[in-house]
N, C-alpha and C positions, 0 to 999 in steps of 0.2 A: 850360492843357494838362493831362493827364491821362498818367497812369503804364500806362495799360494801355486801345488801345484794339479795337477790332475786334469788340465781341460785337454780335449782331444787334439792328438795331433793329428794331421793327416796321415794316416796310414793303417792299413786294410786289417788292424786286429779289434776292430770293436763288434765284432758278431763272429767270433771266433767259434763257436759252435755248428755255424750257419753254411749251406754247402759253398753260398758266394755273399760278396758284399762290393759295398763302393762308398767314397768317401771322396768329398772335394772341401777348399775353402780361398779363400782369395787369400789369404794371409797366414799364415801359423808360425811357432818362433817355439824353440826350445833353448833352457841356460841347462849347461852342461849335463847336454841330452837329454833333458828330460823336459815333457810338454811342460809349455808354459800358458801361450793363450793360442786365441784359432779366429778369426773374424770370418763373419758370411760361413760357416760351416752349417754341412749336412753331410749326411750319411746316410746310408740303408741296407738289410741285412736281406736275405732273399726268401726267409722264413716268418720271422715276426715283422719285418717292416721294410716289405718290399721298394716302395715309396712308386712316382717320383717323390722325394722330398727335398724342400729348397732352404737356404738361407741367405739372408740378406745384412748386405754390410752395417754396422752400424759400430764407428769406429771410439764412442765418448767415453767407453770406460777400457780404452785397449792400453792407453796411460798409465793406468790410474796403479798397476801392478810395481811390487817394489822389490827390486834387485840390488845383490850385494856383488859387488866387483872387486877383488884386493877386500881390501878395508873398509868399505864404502858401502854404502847403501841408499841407493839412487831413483827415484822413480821413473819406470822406462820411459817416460815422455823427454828425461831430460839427455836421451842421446838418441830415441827412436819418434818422429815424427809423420803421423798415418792422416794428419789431417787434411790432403788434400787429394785423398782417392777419391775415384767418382765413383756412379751410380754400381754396383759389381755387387754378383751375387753369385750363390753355387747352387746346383743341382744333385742327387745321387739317387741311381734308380739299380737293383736289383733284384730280375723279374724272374731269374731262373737259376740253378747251376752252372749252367753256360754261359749266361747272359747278364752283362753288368755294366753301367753306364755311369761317368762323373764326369762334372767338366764344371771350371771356374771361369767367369767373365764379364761381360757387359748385359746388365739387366735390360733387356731389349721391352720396346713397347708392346709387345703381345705376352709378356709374363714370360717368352724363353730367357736363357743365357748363352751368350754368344760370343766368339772368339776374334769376329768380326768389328769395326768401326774405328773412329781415327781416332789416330795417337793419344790428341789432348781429351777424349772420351774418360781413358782409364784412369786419368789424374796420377798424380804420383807420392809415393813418400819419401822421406828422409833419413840418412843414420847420419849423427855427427860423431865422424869419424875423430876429429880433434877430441873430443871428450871422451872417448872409449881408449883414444891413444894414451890422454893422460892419467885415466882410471885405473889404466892397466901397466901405469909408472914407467910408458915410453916418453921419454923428457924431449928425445932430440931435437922438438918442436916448439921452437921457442916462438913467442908473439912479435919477436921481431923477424921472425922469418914467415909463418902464416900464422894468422889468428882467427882464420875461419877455413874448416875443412868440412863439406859437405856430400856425401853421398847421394842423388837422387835418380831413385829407379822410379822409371813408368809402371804403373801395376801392369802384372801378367794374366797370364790368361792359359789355361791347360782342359786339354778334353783326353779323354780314354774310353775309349768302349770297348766291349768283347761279346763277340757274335756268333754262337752255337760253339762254343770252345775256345775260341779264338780272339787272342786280344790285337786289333787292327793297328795297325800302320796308315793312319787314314791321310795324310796328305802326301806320301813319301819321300818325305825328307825328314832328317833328324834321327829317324828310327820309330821304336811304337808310337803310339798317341800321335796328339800335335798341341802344339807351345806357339803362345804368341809373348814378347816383350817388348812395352811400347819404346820405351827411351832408355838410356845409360849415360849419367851426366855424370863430372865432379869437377866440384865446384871449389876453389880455394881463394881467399882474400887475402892479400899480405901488402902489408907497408912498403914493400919491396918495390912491387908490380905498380900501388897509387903512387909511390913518389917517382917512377919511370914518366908520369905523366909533365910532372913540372921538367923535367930533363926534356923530352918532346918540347916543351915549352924553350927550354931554351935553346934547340936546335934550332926552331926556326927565328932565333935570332940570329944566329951563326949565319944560317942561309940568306938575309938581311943584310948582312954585312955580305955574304959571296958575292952576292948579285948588286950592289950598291958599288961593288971592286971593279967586276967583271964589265957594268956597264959604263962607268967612268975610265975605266980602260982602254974597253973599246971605241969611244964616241971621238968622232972628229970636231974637238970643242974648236978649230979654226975655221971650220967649213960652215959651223951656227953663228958665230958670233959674227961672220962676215954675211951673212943674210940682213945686217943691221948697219952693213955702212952708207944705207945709201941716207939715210937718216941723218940728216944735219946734226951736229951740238949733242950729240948721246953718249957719254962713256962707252969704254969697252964693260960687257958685261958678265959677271960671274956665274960658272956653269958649279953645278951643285945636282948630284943624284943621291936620288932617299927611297929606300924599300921599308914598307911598311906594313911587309903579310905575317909579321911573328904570329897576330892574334888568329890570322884565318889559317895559317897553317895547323895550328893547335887545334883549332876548331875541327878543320878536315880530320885528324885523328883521333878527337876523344869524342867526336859527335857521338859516334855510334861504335857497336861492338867490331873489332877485324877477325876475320877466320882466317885462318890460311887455306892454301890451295887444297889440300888434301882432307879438308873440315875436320882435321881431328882437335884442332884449341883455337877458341874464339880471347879473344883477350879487351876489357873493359877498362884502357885508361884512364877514364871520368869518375870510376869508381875503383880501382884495383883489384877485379877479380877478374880470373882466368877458368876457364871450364875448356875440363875435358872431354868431348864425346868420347865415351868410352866403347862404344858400339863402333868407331870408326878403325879401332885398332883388328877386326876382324875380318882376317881372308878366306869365304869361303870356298871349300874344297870343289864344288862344282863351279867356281868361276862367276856364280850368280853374287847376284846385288840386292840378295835379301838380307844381309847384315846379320842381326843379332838371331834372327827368323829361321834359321836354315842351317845350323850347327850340329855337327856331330854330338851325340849323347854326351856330357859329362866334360864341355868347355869350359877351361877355365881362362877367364880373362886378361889377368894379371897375372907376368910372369917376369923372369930376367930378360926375356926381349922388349918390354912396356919402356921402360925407360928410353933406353936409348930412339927406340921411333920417337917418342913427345921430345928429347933433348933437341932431335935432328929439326923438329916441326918447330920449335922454340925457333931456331935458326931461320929457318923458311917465312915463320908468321913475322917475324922481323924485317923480311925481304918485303913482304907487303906493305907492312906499316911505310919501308923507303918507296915502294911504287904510291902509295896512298900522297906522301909529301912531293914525290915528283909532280904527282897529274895537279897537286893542288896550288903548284908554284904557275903554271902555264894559266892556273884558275883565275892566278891571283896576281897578275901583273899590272891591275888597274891600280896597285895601290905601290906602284912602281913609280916616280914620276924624274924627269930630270926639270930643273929648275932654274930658268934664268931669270937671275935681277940687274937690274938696273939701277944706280944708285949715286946719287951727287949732289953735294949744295950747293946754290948761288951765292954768285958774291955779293959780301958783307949782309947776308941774311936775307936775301930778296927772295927765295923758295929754296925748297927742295924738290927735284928730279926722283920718283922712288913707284919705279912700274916694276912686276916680277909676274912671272908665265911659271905655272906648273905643266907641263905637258907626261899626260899618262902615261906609260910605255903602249899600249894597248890603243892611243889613239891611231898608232901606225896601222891596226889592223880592221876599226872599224870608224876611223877618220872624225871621232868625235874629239875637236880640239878645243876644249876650255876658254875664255878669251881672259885677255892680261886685265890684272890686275891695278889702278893705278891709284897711287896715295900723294901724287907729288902737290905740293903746291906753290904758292907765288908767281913768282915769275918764270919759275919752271914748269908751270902747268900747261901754257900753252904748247911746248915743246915736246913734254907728255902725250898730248892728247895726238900729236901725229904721230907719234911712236907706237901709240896703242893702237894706231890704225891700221898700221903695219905691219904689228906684229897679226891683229887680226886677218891678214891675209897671207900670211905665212902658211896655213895649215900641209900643201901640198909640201911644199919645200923641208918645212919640216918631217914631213912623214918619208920621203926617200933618204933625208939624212939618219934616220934612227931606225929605220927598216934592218939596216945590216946587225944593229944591234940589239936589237929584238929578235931576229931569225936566229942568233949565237947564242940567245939564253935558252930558249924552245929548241935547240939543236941536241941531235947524239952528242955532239962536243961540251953543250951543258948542260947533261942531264947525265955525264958523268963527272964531270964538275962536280955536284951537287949531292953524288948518290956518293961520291969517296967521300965526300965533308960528313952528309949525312950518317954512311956507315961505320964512320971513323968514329963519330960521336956516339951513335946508337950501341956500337958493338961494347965501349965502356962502361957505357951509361945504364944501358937496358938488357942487354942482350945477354951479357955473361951473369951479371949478378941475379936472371931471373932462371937462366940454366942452371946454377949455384944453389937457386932457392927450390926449384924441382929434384934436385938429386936427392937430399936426405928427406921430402915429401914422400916420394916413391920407395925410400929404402925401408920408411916406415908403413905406409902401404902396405907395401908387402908381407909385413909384419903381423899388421893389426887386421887384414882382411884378406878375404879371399874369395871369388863372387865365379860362381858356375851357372851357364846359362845352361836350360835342356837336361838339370839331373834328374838322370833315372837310377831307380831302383829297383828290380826285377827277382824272383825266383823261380826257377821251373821245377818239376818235378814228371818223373816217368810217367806218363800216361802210355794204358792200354789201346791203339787205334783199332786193331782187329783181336781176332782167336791167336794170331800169331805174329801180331806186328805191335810192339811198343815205342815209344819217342820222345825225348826232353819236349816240356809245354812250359811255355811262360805263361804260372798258374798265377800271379801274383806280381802286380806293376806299380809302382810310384812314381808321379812325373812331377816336379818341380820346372816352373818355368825360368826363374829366377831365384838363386841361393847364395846368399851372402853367410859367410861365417866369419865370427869373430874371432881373433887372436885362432887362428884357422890351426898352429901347431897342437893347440887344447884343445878344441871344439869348445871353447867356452860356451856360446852359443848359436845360431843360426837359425837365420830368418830366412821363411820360406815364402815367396809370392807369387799367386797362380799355379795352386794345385790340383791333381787329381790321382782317383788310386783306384783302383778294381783288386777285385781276387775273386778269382773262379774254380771248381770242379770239375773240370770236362772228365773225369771219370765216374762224376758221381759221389765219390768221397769226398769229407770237407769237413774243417771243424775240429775243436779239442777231441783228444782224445778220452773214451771211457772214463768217468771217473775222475777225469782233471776237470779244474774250471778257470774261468776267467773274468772275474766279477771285475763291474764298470759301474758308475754311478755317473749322473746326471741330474742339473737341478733346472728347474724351470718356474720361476725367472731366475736368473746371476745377479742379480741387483735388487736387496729390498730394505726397506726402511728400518729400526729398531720397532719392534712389536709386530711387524709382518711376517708372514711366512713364505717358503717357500715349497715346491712338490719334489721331491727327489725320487727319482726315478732308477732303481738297481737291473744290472742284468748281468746275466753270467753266472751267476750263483746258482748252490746247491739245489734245484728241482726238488717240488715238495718239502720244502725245510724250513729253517727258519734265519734270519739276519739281525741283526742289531744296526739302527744307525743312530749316531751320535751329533752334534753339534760341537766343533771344539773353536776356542778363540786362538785368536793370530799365533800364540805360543804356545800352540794343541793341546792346551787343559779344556776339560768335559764344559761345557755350557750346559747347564740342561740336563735332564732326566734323559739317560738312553730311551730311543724306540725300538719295542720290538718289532717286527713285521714277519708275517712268514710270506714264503716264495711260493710262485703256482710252478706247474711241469713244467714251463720251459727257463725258471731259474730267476722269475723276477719279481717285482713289486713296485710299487709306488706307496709313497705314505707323503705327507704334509709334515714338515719342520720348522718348527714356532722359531722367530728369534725374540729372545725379551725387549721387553720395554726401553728397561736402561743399559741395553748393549751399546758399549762404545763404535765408534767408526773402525772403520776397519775390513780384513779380511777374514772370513772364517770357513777356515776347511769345515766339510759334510764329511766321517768317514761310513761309511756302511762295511760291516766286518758279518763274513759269511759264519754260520755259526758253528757249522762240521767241519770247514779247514781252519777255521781261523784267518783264512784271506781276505784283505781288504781291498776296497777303493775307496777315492774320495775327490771332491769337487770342488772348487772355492766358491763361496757365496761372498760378496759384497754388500757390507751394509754401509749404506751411506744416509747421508741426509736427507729429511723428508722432501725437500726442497729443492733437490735432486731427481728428484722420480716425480715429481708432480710437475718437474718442466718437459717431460716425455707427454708427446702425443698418448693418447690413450688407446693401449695395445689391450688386447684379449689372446690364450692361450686355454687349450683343455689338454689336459693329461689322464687317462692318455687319447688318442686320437683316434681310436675306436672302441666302439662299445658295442655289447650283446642288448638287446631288447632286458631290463632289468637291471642293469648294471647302473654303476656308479660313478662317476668322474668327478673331476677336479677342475674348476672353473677358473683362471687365476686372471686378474684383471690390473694393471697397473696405468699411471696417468689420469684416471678420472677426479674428478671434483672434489674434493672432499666433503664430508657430509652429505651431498648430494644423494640422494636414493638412486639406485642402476635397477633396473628391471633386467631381471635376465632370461632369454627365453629362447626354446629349441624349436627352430622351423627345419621345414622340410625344404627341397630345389625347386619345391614352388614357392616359396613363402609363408606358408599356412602353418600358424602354429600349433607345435605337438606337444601334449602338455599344459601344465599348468608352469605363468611363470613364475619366478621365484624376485623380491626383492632384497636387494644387498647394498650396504650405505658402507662407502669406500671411509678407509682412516684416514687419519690428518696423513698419512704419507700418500696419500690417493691411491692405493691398491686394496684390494680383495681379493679371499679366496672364499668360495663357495661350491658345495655339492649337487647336482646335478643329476638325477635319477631318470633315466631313460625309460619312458612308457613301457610297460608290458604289450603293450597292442604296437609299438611305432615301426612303420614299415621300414623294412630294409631298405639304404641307398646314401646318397652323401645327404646331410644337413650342415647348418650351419647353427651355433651358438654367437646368438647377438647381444649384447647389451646398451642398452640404453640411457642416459640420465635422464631423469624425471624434470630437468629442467632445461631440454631439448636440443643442450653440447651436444658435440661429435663424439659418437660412439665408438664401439669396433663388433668386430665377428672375429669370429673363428671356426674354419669347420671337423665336424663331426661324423665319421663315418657309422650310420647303424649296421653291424652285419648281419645277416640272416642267422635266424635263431637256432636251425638245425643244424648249423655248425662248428657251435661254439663248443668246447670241450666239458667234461664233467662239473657241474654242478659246487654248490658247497657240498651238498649231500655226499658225494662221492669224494672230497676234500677234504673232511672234518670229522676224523674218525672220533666215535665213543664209543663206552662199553657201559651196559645194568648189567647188573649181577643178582640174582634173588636164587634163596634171600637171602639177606644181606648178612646173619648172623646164622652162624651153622656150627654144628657140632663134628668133631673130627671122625672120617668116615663117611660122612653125608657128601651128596650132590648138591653142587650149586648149576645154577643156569647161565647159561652168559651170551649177551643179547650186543650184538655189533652193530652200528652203523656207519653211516658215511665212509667208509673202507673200499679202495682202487676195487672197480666190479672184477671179478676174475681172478683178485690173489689170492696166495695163499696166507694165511693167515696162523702164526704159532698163538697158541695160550698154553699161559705158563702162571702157575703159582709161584709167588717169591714171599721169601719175608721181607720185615724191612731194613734191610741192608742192602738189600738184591741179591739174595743168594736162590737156587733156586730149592721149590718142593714139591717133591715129586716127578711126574713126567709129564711132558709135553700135551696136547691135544692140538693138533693140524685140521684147520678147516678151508672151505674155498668161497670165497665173498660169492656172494648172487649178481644177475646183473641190475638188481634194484640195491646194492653197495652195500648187503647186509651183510650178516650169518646171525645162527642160533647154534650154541653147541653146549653139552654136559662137561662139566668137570667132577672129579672128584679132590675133597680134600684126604688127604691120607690119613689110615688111621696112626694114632701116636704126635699128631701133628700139635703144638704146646699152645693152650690157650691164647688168644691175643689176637693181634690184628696182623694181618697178611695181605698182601697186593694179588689181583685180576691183573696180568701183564696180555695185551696182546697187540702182537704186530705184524705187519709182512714181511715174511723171508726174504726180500729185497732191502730192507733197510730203511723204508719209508714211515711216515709218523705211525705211531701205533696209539694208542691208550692203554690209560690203568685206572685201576677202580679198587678202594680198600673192602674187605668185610672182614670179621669178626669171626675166630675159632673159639668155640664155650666149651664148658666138659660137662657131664655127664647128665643129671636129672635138674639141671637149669634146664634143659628142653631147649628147643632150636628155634621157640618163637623169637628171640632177639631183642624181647621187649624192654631188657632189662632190669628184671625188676628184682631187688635187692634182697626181699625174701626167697626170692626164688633159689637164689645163687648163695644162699647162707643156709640153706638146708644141707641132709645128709645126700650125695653126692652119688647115683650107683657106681661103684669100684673109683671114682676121683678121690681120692682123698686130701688131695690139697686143695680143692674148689672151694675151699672159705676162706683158705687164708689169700685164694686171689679172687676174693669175689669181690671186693672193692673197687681192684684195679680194670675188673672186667665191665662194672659200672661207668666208671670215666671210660673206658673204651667206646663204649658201645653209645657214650652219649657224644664221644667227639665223634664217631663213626656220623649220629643223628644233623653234626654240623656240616659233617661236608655231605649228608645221604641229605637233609631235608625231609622231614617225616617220614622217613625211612627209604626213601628213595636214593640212589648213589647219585652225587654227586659227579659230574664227569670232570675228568682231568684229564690232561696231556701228560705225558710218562714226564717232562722236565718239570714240571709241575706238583704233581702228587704229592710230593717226601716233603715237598716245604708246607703244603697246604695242609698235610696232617700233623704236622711237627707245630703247625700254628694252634690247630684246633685242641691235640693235647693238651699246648701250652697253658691256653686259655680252660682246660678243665680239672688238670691236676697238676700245678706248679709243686705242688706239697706233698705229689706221690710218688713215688720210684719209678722209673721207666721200664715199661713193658719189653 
């Protein structure tokens, strides 16, 4: 379950009336199935909101959502990590039935988005997969085998277009669309893999000791020591070989990361973590070397052949690591030395003799020979000093005696020497226990995830091509670039990166069917402080009706007073939704519940701290994003100063301002909403809404489209139906009049007497609205019809709003003024004979009729309205009298 659902996911039902639409987003994620959040999202419908329209990533509250896993109840940041996407945005344009454009990707310097630019452009995210493992009470991963399991994907990138019917194949490869996925890494840390490091460490002591064997072995210590006889008075002297590359061998291997040949795992001894390209494990089908790029529809990554390639490459990256210590023993043979000393007392303490020559191994190769050493003293020092002379003219002699053995370590002969020693120790040490540590990695894996590069989602349906030819049409596409699902055997959840979606008509057909709906809510902004409000935005809903939305807290009890709103013809509304003062932090669903099916939707609103939103650049938005010359909008402005005055003011694409401006002093959370009335006179064309602070911070805009005036659809007039009735109080038998307004021009229209109960009296009268949204038409009340008060019902035979209006049935020589006057109605009656004993009740009638008429004028109401407005006004005239 999840704490807050309802934000759009990618996919082509949010204009489900509309003949097409389109939808992208950089990011979107559902927990068991159902939308969760959506980053960088847009959309557009090809009737009400063609577009292009864009959004842009902006990743600080994609966290902040809190999911229950098992038992547990987690905040997604603490297994899903987006913070280091780059600059990624989406577009969605819907220009026709045919014609529908989405595509997610890199926000390019000219305002496009683009599927183009490098790798590290798209930046990347994270899932830590160890923490989903353990959520989801897979144990077999214990911290002594990894304790850091990391997922990182490159953001993707997806385009879809569709062109006079037809949804393209635009790069052709893969199938429709095209997908771009920059990288596929995974990352694992384990005790295992850092302590392989100190083992490397102690190979190259091993190798130390090899080469300290091999070259005291090989050296002909008779052939050196006899370079020294010609030397009067000198001991024979002690030959000693010492290797001393433990530390540089070490070095050559944990400097830096190794790959293996095949790049598919880099491995970091210095630190113990291993990554996998996971992109390496893919052989495309035409041969080509576009990797992750160029896949058949609906690949999935991970499978039972994953293992076995990374086991085989474990093996191989270990072959390098032994070529890595080969080249670095040839590197490191300066620190090779054979070593002769010379060493002896004189007698009875008159010196000592004590000269010693290190000779590199490596002087053989580039004839740098060190010169001796000499400590002796007494009377051995002059003996010394010819010895040292000596020896300093050795160098030649010495370099062909230790050539042969120098060329036998750098040899095929001992570079397999060294690679058996090494392999011998590696395959114990490093090699098995980290293939050991990959098998149950991967078994879990496989388990816990499952990652589809290229998923598509497609429907077609029979389109007609001619008078006589029809054919399957992919009416309808979703391309995920990259799709990660959780615990994959559930669909727990799954994370979508770089999408896009169309859906089109090429028949011309499109949309709910008759009489269904598909209400959608939207709020603008998702983030506002306690006492701020937000604009929510319905669509889908009942045409000409009416809606309820509510405000509910985290545990979907009512906040707040419902709002009512009603719907215009194509099913929608916006209203503004307060949050209180002393709302806690939190999330709070918006539901809007349609008022004729009783279908809802609903949207999470986030209220966070004021101190939160006032660290936000200072954004502007208008809802909605076009206006008729007259109309009304919603100005919503978050990030500005507080207290600060904002001037807000509508100019035109030249600048000149239209209007008069309006000022607005932002709350302590630094947002505002304010209304916005579009000149009567402002020409048609794009504007933009700017706001200012008065204390000359960075502003923003927003723009504004005016549409031309002779376009825009009926009026309130034609919107807002009512009905007069005169006159208002009448005697059974008599004609009333009844007077319609605001009524769809062209319907037909029933009037109908009812009492109040709603039962009907009498028969109908059918009239037909004018095209200035009236009518006038005669009723009669019937005669025999019982004193009291009766409803004026009239509506369109379609089912759209109608009105009603109460008047007053009297009897006999009360007379049809309606004025009620008390003697009038306590006289003798012609043929009434009970008109006194209800002339009382005809009093309180006719004077609650006077509350909701207004000096004798009706009152208008709406038919859901009525029963309770005169059930008030009774109340308040005769609590004391028997009901009518």
């Amino acid at each position: 379950m999840v704490t807050a659902t309802g934000l759009p996911a990618v996919a082509v039902d949010n204009y489900p009336e509309e003949p097409s639409e389109a939808a992208a987003s950089v990011l979107d994620s559902t927990l068991f199935q159902e939308a969760l959040l959506a980053a960088a999202y847009s959309d557009a419908g090809s009737e009400s909101n063609p577009g292009p329209n864009e959004g842009n990533l902006n990743v600080e509250l994609l966290g902040s959502e809190l999911v229950r896993i098992g038992d547990i109840e987690v905040p997604l940041d603490e297994i899903l990590d987006f913070g280091q996407l780059g600059a990624l945005a989406s577009k969605s344009e819907a220009s026709s039935p045919v014609d529908a454009h989405a595509v997610s990707g890199l926000l390019g310097a000219d305002g496009g988005v683009t599927l183009d630019g490098e790798t590290e452009d798209f930046g990347k995210a994270s899932v830590d997969v160890l923490s989903v493992a353990r959520l989801l009470g897979v144990d077999s991963l214990t911290d002594e085998i990894v304790d850091q399991l990391l997922l990182q994907v490159g953001a993707g990138a997806a385009e879809v277009r569709a062109e006079d019917g037809v949804i393209l194949d635009q790069d052709g490869v893969g199938g429709l669309g095209q997908y771009r996925v920059a990288d596929l890494d995974l990352f694992l840390h384990s005790p295992i893999v850092e302590d392989a490091a100190a083992s490397i460490h102690d190979i190259g002591g091993s190798i130390d000791t090899a080469v300290e064997d091999l070259v005291g072995t090989n050296l002909d210590d008779s052939a050196l020591t006899g370079l020294f006889d010609t030397v009067p008075g000198v001991p024979t002297p002690s030959i000693t070989v010492d290797s001393n590359m433990q530390d540089t061998l070490f070095e050559s291997v944990v400097a830096e990361p190794i790959t293996s040949a095949n790049q598919l795992l880099t491995i970091d001894l210095s630190t113990g973590e291993l990554q996998v390209h996971l992109d390496q494990l893919i052989d495309n089908p035409d041969g080509s070397e576009q990797g992750l790029n160029a896949l058949p529809p609906n690949t999935e990554l991970i499978d039972d052949t994953t293992y076995p390639l990374i086991a085989e490459t474990v093996h191989e990256l270990m072959e390098e690591v032994t070529n890595v210590l080969l080249g670095a023993i040839e590197d490191s043979l300066d620190a090779v030395t054979v070593n002769v000393a010379f060493y002896e007392e004189g007698a009875l303490g008159t010196g000592t003799l004590d000269v010693s020559w290190a000779i590199p191994l490596t002087s053989v190769v580039d004839g740098n020979f060190p010169e001796a050493v000499d400590n002796s003293t007494g009377t051995m020092a002059p003996v010394a000093a010819v010895l040292v002379t000596t020896i300093n003219t050795l160098g030649p002699a010495v370099s062909d005696l230790l050539a042969p053995v120098y060329d036998l370590v750098i040899s095929d002969e001992g570079d397999e020497i060294f690679e058996l020693l090494i392999n011998d120790l590696k395959t114990g040490a490093i090699t098995e226990p980290i293939r050991e540590l990959l098998s149950p990695v991967f078994e879990v894996l496989a388990e816990v995830i499952s990652i589809t590069i290229n998923r598509q989602v497609s429907e077609s349906s029979e389109v007609t091509l001619t008078s006589t030819e029809a054919a399957e049409v992919v009416t309808s596409f979703d391309l995920n670039a990259l799709s990660i699902a959780l615990l994959p055997a559930d669909e727990i959840a799954r994370i979508n990166l770089g999408n896009a979606a169309v859906r089109i008509s090429p028949d011309g057909d499109g949309g709910t069917p008759p009489g269904e709906i598909d209400p959608s809510l939207t709020l603008n902004p998702v983030t506002v402080a306690p006492g701020q409000s937000t604009i929510a935005t319905g669509e889908g809903y009942t045409p000409d009706s009416t809606a309820t939305v509510q405000l509910t807290d985290p545990d979907g009890e009512p906040v707040g007073d419902a709002i009512p709103v009603d719907t215009d013809s194509d099913g929608s509304f916006t209203v503004p939704v307060p949050v209180p003062a002393d709302a806690e932090l939190g999330v709070y669903p918006v539901v809007g519940t349609d008022d004729t099916t009783g279908q809802a939707a609903e949207a999470p609103l986030a209220v966070v701290a004021g101190s939160d939103i006032c660290a936000m650049d200072p954004t502007l938005t208008v809802e909605p994003g076009a206006a008729y010359p007259g109309d009304t909008v919603h100005v919503v402005g978050q990030g500005f100063p507080a207290g600060v005055p904002v001037v807000v003011q509508l100019r035109d694409a030249e600048g000149n301002a239209v209007g008069d401006p309006i000022t607005v002093v932002p709350d302590e959370a630094c947002g505002f909403i304010t209304d916005l009335t579009v000149p009567e006179d402002a020409e048609p064309g794009d504007h933009v809404v700017e706001a200012e602070p008065e204390d000359d911070s960075p502003g923003a805009e927003a723009p504004l489209e005016i549409l031309p005036p002779g376009t825009n659809p009926p009026g309130d007039e034609c919107t807002d139906p009512s009905i007069v009735v005169n006159p208002a109080a009448v005697e059974a038998g008599a004609e009333v009049t009844v007077t319609g307004t605001g009524f769809p021009a062209g319907a037909t229209v029933i009037v109908q007497l009812k009492d109040t109960q709603g039962n009907d009296i009498g028969d109908p009268v059918t009239v037909t609205v004018d095209d200035d949204c009236g009518f006038t038409t005669p009723i009669t009340v019937p005669e025999g019809t019982p004193p009291g008060v009766i409803i004026v019902d009239a509506r369109p035979d379609d089912g759209r709003e109608g009105a009603q209006a109460p008047i007053i049935v009297i009897g006999g020589s009360t007379g049809g003024s309606g004025d009620g006057d008390d003697s009038g109605a306590s006289g003798a009656g012609a043929g009434d004979g009970d008109l006194a004993a209800t002339g009382a009740n005809v009093t309180a009638l006719i004077a609650a009729t006077v509350l909701l008429l207004g000096a004798g004028a009706v009152m208008i109401k709406r038919r859901r309205e009525i029963s309770q407005a005169f059930a008030t006004a009774m109340g308040r005239m005769s609590d004391d009298k028997r009901s009518v």
